[in-house]
C-alpha positions in Angstrom: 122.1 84.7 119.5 125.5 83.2 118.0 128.4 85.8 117.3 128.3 84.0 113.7 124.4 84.8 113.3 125.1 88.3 114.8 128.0 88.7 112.1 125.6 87.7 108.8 123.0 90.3 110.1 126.0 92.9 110.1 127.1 91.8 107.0 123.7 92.5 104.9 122.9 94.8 102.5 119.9 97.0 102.7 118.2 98.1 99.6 117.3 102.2 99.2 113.7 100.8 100.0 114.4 98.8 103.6 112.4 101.4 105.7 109.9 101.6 103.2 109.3 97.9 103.6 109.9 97.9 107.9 107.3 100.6 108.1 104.5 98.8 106.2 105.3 95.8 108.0 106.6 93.5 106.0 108.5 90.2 106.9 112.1 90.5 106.1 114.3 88.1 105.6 117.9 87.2 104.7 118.0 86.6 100.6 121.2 86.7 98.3 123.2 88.8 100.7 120.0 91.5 100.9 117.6 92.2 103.5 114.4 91.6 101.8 110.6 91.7 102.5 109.3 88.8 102.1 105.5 89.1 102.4 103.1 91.8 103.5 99.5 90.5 103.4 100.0 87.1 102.9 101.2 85.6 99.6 98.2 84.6 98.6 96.8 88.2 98.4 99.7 89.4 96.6 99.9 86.5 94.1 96.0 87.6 93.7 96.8 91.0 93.7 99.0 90.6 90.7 97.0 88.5 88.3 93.8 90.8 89.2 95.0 94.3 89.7 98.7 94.9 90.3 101.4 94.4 92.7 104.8 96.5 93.3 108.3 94.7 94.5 111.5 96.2 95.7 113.8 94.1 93.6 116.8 96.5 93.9 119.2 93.6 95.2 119.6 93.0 91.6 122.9 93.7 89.8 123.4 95.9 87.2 126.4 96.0 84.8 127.3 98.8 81.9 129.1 97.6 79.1 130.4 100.2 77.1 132.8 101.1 73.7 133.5 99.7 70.6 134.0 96.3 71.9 130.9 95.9 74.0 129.0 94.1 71.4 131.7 91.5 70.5 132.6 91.0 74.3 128.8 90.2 75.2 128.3 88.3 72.3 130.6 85.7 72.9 129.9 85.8 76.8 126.4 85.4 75.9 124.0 82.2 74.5 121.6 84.7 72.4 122.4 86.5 69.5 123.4 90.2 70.3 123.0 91.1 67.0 119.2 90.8 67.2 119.4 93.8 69.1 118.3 97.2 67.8 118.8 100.3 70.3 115.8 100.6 73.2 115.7 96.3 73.1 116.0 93.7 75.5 116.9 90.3 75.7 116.6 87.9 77.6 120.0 85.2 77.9 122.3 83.4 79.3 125.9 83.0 80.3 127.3 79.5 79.5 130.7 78.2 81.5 132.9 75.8 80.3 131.3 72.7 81.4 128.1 73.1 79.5 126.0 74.7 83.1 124.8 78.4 83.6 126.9 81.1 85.0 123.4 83.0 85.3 120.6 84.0 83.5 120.1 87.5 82.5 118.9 90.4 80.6 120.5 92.8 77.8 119.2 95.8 76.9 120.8 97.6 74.3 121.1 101.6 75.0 122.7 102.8 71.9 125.4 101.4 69.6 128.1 101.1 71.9 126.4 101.1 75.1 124.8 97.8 76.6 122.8 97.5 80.4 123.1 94.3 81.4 120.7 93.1 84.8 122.4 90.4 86.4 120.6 87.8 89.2 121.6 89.4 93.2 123.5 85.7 94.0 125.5 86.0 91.1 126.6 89.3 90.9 130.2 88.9 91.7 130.7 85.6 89.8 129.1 87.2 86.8 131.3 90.2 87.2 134.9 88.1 87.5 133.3 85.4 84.5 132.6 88.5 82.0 135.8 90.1 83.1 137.8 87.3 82.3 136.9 86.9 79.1 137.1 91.3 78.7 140.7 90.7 78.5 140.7 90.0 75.2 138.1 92.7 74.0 138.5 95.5 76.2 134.8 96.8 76.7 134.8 99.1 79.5 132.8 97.4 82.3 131.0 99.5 85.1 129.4 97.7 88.0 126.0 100.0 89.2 124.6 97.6 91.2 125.0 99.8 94.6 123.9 102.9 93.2 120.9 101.8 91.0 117.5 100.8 92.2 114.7 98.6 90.9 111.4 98.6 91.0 109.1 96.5 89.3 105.3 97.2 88.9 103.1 94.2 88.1 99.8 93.5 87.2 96.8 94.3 84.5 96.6 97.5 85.7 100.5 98.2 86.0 100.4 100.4 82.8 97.5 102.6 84.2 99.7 103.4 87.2 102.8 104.2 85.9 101.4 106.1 82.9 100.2 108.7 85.8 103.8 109.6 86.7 105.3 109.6 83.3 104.7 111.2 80.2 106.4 108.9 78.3 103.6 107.0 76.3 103.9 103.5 77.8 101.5 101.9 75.2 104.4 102.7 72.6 106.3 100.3 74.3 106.3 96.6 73.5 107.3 93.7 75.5 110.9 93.5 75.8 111.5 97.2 74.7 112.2 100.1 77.2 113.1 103.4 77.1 114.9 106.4 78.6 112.4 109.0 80.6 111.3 110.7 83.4 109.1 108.9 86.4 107.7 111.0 89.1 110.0 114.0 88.4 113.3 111.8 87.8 115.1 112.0 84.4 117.6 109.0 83.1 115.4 106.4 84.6 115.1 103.0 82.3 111.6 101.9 81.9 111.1 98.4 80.3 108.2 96.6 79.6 109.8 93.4 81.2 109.0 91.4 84.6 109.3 88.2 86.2 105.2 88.0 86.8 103.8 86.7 83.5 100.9 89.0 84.2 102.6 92.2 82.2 103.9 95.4 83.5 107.1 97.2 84.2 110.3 97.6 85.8 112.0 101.1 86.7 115.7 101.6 87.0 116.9 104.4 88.7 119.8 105.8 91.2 119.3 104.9 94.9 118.2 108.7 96.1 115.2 108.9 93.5 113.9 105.6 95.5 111.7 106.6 98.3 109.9 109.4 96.7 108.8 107.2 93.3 107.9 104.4 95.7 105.5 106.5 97.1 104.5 108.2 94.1 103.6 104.6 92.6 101.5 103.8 96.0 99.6 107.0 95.5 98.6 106.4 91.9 98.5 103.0 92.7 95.5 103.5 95.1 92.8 103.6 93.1 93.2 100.1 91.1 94.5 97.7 94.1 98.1 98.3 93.9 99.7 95.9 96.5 103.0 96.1 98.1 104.4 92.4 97.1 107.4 90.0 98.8 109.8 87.7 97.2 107.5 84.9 98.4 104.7 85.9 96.0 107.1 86.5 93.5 108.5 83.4 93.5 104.7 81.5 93.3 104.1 84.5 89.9 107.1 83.2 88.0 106.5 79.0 88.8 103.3 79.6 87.4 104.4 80.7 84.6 107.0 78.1 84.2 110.0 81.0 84.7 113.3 79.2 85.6 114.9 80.4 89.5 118.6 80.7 89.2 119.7 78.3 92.0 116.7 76.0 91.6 116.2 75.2 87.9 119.4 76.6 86.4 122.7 76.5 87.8 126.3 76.0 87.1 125.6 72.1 86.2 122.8 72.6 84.1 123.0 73.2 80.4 120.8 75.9 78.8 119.4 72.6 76.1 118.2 70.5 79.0 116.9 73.6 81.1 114.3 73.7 77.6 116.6 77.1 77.2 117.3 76.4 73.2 115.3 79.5 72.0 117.8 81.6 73.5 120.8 79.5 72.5 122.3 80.6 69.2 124.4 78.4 67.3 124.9 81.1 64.4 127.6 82.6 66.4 130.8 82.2 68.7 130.1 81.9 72.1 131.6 80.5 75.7 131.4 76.4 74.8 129.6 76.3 71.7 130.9 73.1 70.5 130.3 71.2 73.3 126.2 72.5 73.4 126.3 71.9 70.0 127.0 68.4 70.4 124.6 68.1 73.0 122.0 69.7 71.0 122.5 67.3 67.9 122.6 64.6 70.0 119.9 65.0 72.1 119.8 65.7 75.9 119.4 62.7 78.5 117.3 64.8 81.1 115.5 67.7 80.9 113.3 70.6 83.0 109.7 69.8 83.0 106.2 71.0 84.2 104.0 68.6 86.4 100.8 68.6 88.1 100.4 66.9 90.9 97.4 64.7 90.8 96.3 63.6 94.0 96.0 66.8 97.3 100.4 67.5 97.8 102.8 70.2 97.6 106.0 69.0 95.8 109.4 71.0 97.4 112.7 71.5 96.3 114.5 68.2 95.9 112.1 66.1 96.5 113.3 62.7 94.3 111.2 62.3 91.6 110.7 58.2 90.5 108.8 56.4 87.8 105.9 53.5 88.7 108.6 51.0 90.4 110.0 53.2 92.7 113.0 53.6 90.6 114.6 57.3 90.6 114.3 59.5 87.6 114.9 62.7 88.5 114.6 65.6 91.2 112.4 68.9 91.7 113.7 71.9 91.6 110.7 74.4 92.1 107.5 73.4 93.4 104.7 75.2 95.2 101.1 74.8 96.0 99.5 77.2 93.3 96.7 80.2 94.2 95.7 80.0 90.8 94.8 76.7 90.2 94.7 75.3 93.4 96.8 72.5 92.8 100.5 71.3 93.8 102.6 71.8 90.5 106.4 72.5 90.1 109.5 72.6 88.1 111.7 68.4 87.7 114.8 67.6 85.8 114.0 63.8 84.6 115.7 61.1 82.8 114.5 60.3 79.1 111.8 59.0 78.1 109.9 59.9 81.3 110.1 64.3 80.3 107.4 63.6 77.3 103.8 65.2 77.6 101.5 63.5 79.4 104.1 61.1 80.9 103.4 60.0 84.7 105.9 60.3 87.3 105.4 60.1 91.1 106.6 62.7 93.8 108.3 61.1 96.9 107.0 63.1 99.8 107.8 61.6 103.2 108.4 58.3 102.1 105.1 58.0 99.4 105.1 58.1 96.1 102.5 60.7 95.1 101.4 60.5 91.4 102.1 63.7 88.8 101.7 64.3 85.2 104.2 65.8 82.8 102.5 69.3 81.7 103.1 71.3 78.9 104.4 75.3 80.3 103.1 77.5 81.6 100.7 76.5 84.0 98.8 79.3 84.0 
């Protein structure tokens, strides 16, 4: 082994959860700085798993910023593509951070604690470049910023029968909790721990913040109650097949620093009613229209489309790239995530996938896939 390859290994992070993961044998595997379990079963099983019963992921590599004071809300509403104000206390929201080029910093979530006190759930790549971006622009409001992304765990619990599971080690009524709300309660014995009806599955549940020492014992907690209905331990890999299916965008994929949140099909959580980080120029872009655009396809003929695979129109001629694609447990079929060139991103439109120099044909489909 290479001194370099020795020196990345060194340099990983472990979540709260690694010897959790090593001991049920799961596959790890290098991911945004983190050593992460990618699979257990198989991804198929888990994928299965989630849409049927319900599956539970380590997701802990994921920053986590406070925001805090009487500035909070003015500092993360112009940093920010949705409209903070929206917010009501025990919220979320789901949003972006513009840069000054028209791309994505990142994608994120906001929940809103109380009045002066904002979470905010950052992607694990990003979390020093969305620290310094936010901070810049904190000069001029003066929010105090706490990073807790080493000291905070996740925990997501997916799946139909998610609720059921959870409810068994909380008595916080989780049915009083809509989509996209949360709350402050106990969870296996552990006060202060966030619970929001949020994930990245499409198939409903949870996700559980909570400090690093609280980890081991309401993994195992979850597993116990989780026995009963199916409750599977999941990787990244099935997590990544949930979200595509659902037409969920992959910082690093589908969004990125060169992609604008318009053309991304990101509008719904781009407010113009506000100041924000390059509003004019998204503005512009918006009343004008957008040349390319992120769009759903289907593969049409036996073929799994990749990431970057060129994407060209009937003579050969190239329109666009993939930037998620997957063969799909659900519906058995190749299907993905393209940026293409105008007119080619309307419904029902055909493009071809070139995989090892042939031209497979795909059809423009409306999101999500399942």
């Amino acid at each position: 082994m290479c001194a370099t390859k020795i020196n990345l290994q060194l340099n990983m992070k472990k979540t709260a959860l690694y010897d959790k993961h090593v001991a049920l044998g799961a596959k790890i595997v290098p991911f945004a700085g983190f050593e992460m379990p990618v699979q257990y079963s198989g991804v198929t099983e888990e994928h299965f798993a989630v849409r049927e019963k319900a599956g539970i992921f380590d997701v802990s590599h994921m920053g986590q910023f406070f925001i805090e004071g009487p500035s909070a809300k003015d500092l993360l509403q112009f940093v920010t593509s949705n409209n903070v104000d929206a917010l009501e206390n025990g919220k979320a929201q789901y949003s972006c951070l513009p840069n000054e080029t028209g791309g994505i910093v990142d994608d994120l979530i906001v929940y809103k604690i109380e009045d002066e006190k904002y979470f905010v759930v950052v992607n694990a790549s990003n979390i020093d470049k969305d620290w310094d971006h936010i901070s810049k622009y904190n000069a001029q409001f003066g929010a105090t910023m706490t990073n807790a992304s080493d000291e905070m765990s996740l925990i997501a619990i997916q799946g139909p029968k998610a609720t059921e599971i959870l409810q068994k080690l909380t008595s916080t009524d989780l049915s009083a909790i809509p989509y996209y709300h949360f709350t402050i309660g106990a969870v296996a014995g552990f006060s202060d721990v966030i619970i929001s009806n949020t994930g990245y599955t499409g198939s409903g549940g949870f996700e559980i913040y909570f400090k690093n020492n609280d980890a081991e014992k309401i993994w195992d907690d979850l597993a116990e109650a989780g026995q009963e209905f199916g409750l599977m331990p999941c990787g990244l890999a099935a997590r990544d097949t949930l979200r595509l299916e659902k037409g969920f965008c992959l910082y690093g994929n589908d969004i990125d620093d060169t992609t604008s949140p318009l053309e991304a099909g990101l509008g719904w959580i781009t407010k113009f009613d506000k100041d924000f980080v390059n509003k004019e120029q998204l503005e512009n872009q918006k009343t004008e229209g957008v040349s390319r655009k992120l769009v759903g396809f289907e593969m049409q003929e036996k073929a799994i489309p990749r990431h970057d695979y060129e994407v060209v129109d009937a003579e050969g001629n190239a329109i666009g790239k993939v930037t998620s694609g997957t063969m799909s447990p659900m519906k058995k079929i190749g299907l993905g995530l393209a940026y293409v060139d105008k007119p080619h991103f309307k419904l029902g439109s055909e493009i071809f996938i070139r995989i090892r120099n042939k031209d497979i044909p795909a059809k423009v489909t409306k999101l999500p896939f399942v």
